[in-house]
Structure formats: C-alpha cells, structure tokens
N, C-alpha and C positions, 0 to 999 in steps of 0.2 A: 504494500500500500504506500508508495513511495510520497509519505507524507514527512513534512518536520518534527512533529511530537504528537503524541494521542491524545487522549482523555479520559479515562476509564472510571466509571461509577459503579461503587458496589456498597451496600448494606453494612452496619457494622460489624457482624459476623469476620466480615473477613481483612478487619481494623489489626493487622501485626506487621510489626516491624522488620522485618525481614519481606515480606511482598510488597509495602513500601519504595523499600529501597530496591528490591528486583527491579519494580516500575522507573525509579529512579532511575539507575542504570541503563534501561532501554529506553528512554528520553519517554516513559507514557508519565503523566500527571494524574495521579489519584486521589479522587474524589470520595471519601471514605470517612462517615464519621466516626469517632474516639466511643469505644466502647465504654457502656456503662458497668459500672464493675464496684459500686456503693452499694450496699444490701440494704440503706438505709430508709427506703421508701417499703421495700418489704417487708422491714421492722416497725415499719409505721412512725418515721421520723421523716423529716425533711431531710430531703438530699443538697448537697451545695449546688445544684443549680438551680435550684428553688429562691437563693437570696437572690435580691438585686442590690445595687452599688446605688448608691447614692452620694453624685461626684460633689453636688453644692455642700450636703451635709458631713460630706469623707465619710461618710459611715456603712454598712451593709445591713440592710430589711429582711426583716423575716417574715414569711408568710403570713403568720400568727400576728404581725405591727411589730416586734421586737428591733432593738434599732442595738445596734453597735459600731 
C-alpha cells in the first residue's frame, strides 16, 4: 500500500506496549485507548477519572462536590 504512514484503531483490549511500538517501528500511528485497570468503580468508589481539575480554583472535584 505504498502509503507514508497508516493509522490503525483498535479497542483497548489491545492497549500494550510492545504493539505500540511494533506500530511505531513500521511508521503505523495507533489509535488505542489506555486501559482501565482501577477496580475502583467495581468496589463502588470513584475512579480518578471521575474528578475534574478545576484550573481557576487549583483544586480537583469530586463527584460527590468534594473539593481539594
């Protein structure tokens, strides 16, 4: 496919470091979200992506209004 570089999109399943860098190496650009790997929504807590940043007040929100 006498292209410059690819694009490849895949689920996170298949989010490791090593196929990564295979793609790397063969100029493809992967598209691949970070695995979630926090048990902490399964435990029934909030997970960190759940806070937001709040840049005016420097501080991070908790779902719950919690401010730090």
């Amino acid at each position: 496919m006498r292209v410059d570089y690819l694009t490849a999109i895949a689920d996170r399943g298949y989010y490791k470091s090593e196929e990564i860098l295979a793609c790397h190496k063969a100029s493809i650009v992967p598209l691949v979200p970070k695995s979630a790997t926090s048990n902490a929504k399964a435990d029934g807590r909030f997970d960190k992506s759940d806070f937001v940043y709040d840049r005016e007040n420097d501080e991070h929100v908790c779902p719950a209004g919690g401010r730090r």
